[in-house]
C-alpha positions in Angstrom: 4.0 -7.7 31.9 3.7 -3.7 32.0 2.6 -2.9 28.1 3.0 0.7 26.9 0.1 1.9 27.8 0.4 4.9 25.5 1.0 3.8 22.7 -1.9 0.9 22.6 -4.2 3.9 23.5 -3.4 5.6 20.5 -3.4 2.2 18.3 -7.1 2.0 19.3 -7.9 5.4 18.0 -8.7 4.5 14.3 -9.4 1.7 12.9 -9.7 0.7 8.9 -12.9 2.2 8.2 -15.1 -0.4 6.1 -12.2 -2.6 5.5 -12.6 -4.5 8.6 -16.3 -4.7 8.0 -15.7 -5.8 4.6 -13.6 -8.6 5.6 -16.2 -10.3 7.8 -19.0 -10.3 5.4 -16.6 -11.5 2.7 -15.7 -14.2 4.6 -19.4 -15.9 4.1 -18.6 -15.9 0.8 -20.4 -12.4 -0.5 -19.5 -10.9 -3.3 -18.3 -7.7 -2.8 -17.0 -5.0 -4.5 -14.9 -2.8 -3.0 -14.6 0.8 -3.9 -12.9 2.2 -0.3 -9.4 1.0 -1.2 -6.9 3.9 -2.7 -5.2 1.5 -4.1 -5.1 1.2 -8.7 -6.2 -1.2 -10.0 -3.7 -1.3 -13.4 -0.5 -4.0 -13.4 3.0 -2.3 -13.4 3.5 -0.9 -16.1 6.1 -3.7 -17.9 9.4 -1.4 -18.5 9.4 -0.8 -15.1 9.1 -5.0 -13.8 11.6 -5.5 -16.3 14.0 -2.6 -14.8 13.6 -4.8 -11.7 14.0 -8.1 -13.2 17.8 -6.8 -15.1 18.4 -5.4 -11.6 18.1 -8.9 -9.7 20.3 -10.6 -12.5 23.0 -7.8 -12.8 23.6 -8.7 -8.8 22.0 -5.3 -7.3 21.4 -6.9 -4.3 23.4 -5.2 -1.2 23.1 -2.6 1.5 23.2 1.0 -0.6 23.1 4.5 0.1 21.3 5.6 3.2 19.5 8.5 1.1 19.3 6.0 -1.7 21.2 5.2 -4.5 22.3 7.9 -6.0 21.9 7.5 -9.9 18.4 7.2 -8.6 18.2 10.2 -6.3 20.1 12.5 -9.8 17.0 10.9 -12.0 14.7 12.1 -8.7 16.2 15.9 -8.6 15.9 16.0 -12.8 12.1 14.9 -12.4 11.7 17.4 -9.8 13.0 20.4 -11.7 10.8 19.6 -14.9 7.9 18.7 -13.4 7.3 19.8 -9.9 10.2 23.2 -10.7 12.0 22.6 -7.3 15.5 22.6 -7.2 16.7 20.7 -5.1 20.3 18.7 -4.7 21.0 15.0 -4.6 21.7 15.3 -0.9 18.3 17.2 -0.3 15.9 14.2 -1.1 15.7 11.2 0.5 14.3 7.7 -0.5 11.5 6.0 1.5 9.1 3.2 1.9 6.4 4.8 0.3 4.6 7.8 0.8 3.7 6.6 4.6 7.6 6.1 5.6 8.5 9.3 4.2 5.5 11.6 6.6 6.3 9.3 9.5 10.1 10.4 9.4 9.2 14.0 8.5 7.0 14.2 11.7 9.3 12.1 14.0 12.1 14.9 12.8 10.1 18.2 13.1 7.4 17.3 15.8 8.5 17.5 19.3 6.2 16.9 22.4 3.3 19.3 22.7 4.0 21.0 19.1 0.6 21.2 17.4 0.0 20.1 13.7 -2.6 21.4 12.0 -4.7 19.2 9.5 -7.6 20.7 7.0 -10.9 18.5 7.8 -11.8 16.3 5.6 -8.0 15.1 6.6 -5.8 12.1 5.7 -6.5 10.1 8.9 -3.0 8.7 9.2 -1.4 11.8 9.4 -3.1 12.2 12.7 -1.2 8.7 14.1 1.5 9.6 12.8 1.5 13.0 14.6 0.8 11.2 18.0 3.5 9.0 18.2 6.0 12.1 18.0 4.5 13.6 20.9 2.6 16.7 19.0 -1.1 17.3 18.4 -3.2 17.6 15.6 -5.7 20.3 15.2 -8.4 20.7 12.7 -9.0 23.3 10.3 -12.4 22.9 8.9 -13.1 23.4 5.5 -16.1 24.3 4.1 -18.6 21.9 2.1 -20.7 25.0 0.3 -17.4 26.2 -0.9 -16.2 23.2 -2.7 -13.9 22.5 0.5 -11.4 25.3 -0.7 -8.2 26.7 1.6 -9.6 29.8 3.6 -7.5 31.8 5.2 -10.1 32.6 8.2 -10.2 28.6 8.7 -6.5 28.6 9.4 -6.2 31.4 11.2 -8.9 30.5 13.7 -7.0 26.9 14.4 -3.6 28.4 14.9 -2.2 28.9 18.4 1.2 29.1 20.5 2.0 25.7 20.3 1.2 25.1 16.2 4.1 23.8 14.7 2.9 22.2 11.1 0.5 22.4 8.3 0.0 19.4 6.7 -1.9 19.6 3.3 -2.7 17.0 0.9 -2.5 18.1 -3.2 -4.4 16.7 -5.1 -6.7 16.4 -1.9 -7.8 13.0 -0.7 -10.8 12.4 0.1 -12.0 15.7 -1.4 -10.2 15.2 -4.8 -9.3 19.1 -4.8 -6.4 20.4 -7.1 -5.0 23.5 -4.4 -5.2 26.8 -6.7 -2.0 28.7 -6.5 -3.9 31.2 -4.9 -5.1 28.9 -2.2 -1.6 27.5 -1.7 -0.5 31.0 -1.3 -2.6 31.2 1.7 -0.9 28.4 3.3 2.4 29.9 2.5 1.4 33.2 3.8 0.5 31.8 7.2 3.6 29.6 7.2 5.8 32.3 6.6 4.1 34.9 9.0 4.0 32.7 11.7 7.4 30.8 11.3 5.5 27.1 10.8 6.8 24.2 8.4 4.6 22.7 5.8 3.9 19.2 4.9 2.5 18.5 1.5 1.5 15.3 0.5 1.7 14.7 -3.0 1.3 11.2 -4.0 -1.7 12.3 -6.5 0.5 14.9 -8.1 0.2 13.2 -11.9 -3.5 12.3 -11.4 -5.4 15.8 -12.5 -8.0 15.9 -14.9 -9.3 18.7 -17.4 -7.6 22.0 -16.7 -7.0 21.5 -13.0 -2.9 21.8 -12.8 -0.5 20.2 -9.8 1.6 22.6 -7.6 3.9 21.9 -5.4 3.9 24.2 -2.3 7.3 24.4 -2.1 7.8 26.3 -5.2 6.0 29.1 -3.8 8.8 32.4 -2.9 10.0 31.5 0.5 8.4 27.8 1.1 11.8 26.0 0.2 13.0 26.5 3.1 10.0 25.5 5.4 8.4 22.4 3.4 8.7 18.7 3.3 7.7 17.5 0.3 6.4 13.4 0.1 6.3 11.9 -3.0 5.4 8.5 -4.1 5.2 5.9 -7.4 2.0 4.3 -5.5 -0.8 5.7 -7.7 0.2 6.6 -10.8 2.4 4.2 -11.9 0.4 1.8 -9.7 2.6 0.3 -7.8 1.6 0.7 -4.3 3.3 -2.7 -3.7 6.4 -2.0 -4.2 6.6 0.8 -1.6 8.7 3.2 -2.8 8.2 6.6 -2.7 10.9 9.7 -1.5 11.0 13.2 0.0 12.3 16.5 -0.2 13.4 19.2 2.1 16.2 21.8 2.8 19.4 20.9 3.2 19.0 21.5 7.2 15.9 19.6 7.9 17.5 16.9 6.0 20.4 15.6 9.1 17.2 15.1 11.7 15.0 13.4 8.7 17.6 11.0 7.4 18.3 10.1 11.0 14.9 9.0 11.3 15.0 6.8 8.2 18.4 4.9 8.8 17.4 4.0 12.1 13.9 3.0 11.4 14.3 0.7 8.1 18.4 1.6 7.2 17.4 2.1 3.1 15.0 1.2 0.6 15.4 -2.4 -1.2 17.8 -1.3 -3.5 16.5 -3.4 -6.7 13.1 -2.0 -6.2 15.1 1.5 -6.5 16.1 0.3 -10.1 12.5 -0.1 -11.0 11.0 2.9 -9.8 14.1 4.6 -11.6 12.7 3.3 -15.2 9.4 4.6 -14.0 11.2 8.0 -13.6 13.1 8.1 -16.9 11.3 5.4 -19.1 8.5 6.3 -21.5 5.5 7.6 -19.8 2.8 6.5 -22.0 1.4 3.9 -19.4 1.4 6.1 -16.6 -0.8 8.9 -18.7 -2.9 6.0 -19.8 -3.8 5.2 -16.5 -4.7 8.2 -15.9 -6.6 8.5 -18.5 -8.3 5.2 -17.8 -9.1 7.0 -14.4 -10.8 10.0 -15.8 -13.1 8.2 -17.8 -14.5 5.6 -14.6 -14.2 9.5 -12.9 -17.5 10.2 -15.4 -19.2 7.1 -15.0 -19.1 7.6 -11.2 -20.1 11.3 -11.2 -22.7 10.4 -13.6 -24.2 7.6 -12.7 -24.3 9.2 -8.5 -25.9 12.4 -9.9 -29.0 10.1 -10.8 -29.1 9.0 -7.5 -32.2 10.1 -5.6 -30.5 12.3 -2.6 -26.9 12.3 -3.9 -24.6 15.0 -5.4 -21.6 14.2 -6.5 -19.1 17.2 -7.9 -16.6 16.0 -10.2 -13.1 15.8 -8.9 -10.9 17.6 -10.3 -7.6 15.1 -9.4 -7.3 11.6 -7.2 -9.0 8.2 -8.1 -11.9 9.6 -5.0 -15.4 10.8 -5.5 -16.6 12.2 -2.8 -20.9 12.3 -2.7 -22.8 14.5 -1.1 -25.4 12.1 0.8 -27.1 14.2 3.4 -29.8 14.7 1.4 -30.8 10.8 3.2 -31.2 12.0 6.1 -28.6 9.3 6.9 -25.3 9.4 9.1 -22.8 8.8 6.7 -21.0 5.8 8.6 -24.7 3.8 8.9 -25.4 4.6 5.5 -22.0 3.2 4.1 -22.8 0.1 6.6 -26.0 -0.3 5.2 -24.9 -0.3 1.4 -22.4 -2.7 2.4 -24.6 -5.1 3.9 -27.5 -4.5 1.5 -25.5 -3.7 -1.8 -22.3 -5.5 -0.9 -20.9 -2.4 -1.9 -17.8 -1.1 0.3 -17.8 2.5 0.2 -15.9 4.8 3.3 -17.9 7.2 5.5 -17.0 10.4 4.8 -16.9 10.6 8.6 -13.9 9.1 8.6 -12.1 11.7 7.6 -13.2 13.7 10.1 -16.1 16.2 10.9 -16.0 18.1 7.9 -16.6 14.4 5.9 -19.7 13.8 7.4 -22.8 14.1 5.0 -20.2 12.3 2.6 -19.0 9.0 0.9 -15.5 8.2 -0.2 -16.0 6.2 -3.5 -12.8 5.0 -5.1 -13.4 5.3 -8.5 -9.8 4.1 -9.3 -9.6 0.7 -7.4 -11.5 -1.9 -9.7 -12.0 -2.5 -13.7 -14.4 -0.7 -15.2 -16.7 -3.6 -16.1 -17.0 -4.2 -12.3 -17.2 0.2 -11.4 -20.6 -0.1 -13.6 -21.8 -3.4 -11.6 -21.1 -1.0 -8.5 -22.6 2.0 -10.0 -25.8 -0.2 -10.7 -26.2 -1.7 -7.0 -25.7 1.4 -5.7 -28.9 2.9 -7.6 -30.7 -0.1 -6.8 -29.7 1.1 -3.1 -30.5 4.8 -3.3 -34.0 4.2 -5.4 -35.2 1.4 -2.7 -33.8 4.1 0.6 
């Protein structure tokens, strides 16, 4: 049988990071504890089960709108305008599977063969999959360590060619956990708009800030309406990155090619999950601030407790459920370091190499992923690791 040769080339590209790894040494029964997954570690919050639940029993249970339903997609565009202030119609956002459906149908519409996208390194690996299977390319932008990995417009400008047809940025950054200034977004939207590109932003971390770092979306900026795709999700913050749910946004004429994408890749979202993730729209949003909340104070215990490391610096992030250490100081690549705490500590951090060249000298330490009994426990091997390297 001929097999698509292609495609399983660009399967075997990236793998899990320390997941896989993980998995094999949990299997003989260690006790791990794993701080690599972006995933919260807080229930539902209850209104929004309960949303579901009523939605089961009341019979909401056929095919709906392609876009999504569209009480939904009215409580979508009212968030949108108070929080995010884009204006944008019903029939300008689009429901998805999550986050990671709605970039994979904004890249299958706007990327064609050869079309370059360019990611800032540390990146969001799956982007770059994502990228390939449209046909495009992804170039890196490399941003600088020394200067807290902020947008430069020199680091753009050097990556950009003929062929560049995308920026993709992630706000709040993961793994970074920068909040984008508005001047540093108006960098981005300077380029775009000089050189005719489209933006992506991926803002699945827009509600998780701490202190007086403050989410923008892109696409506010004068003249980005018109260029940017805008993913959102309910994954983090109202921690339900099971459900997956999540939507985008974008001009009314990128939206044909998008929703095109969508209806022949999954038709539309489970329409009872829609219910719930409308509560966690409209309902009280108490839980969802407590979370985050709850976040910022395991963000101190991590940053803390690192800083005490020998050979570790740690910044504090300013939004995301990442840490992301400084570790150079070691002497140690960061992959083989974060295979040797996992083996040693049965810790499971993520190289920073992962996310590209620009991670390397790094860890990716998800702060957000675990209760914070069992952060300290982690916090406490991991000094045990550093003191004995």
């Amino acid at each position: 049988m001929r097999w698509p040769a292609r495609r399983l080339a660009q399967a075997s590209k990236k793998s899990f990071g320390m997941y896989e790894q993980a998995l094999a040494l949990e299997a003989q029964g260690a006790d791990l504890i794993h701080l690599e997954f972006g995933r919260p570690h807080a229930d539902t919050p209850s209104h929004i089960k309960e949303a579901t639940k009523k939605a089961l029993d009341d019979g909401i249970v056929h095919y709906g709108d392609f876009r999504g339903t569209l009480a939904f997609r009215q409580a979508l565009a009212a968030k949108l305008a108070d929080f995010n202030k884009l204006d944008y119609g019903v029939d300008e956002i689009l429901v998805t599977n999550g986050l990671t459906h709605a970039s994979f149908a904004a890249f299958m519409a706007a990327i064609d063969p050869g079309d370059e996208v360019l990611l800032l390194d540390p990146y969001y690996p799956q982007h770059i999959g994502k990228t390939e299977m449209a046909g495009g390319r992804v170039v890196t932008a490399p941003l600088d360590k020394d200067d807290g990995f902020a947008i430069r417009r020199e680091a753009i400008e050097a990556a950009l060619t003929p062929a560049t047809r995308m920026i993709v940025i992630v706000n709040p950054a993961n793994p970074t956990g920068r909040v984008y200034s508005r001047a540093e977004l108006q960098i981005v939207a300077n380029i775009a708009i000089e050189h005719d590109l489209l933006v992506l932003s991926d803002e699945v971390y827009e509600y998780i800030t701490y202190g007086n770092a403050e989410h923008l979306s892109i696409a506010a900026l004068p003249g980005m309406r018109a260029r940017t795709i805008t993913c959102f999700a309910f994954t983090k913050a109202y921690s339900m990155d099971g459900w997956r749910i999540g939507y985008l946004t974008a001009d009314a004429a990128l939206m044909p090619a998008i929703l095109r994408i969508a209806m022949t890749d999954v038709t539309h979202v489970n329409v009872f999950v829609q219910e719930g993730a409308m509560a966690a729209v409209t309902g009280p949003q108490e839980p969802m601030l407590a979370m985050v909340e709850a976040d910022r104070v395991k963000r101190d215990i991590v940053v803390q407790a690192l800083n005490q490391m020998p050979g570790v610096t740690c910044p504090e992030p300013q939004g995301t459920i990442y840490a992301f250490p400084d570790i150079s100081a070691t002497g140690v690549a960061a992959q083989e370091l974060a295979t040797r705490i996992l083996n040693d500590a049965h810790v499971v951090v993520e190289a920073g190499s992962f996310y590209g060249a620009g991670g390397e000298g790094h860890l990716r330490v998800c702060f957000g992923s675990v209760s914070e009994a069992r952060l300290r426990e982690g916090m406490e091997r991991l000094g045990a690791f550093f003191n004995a390297l």
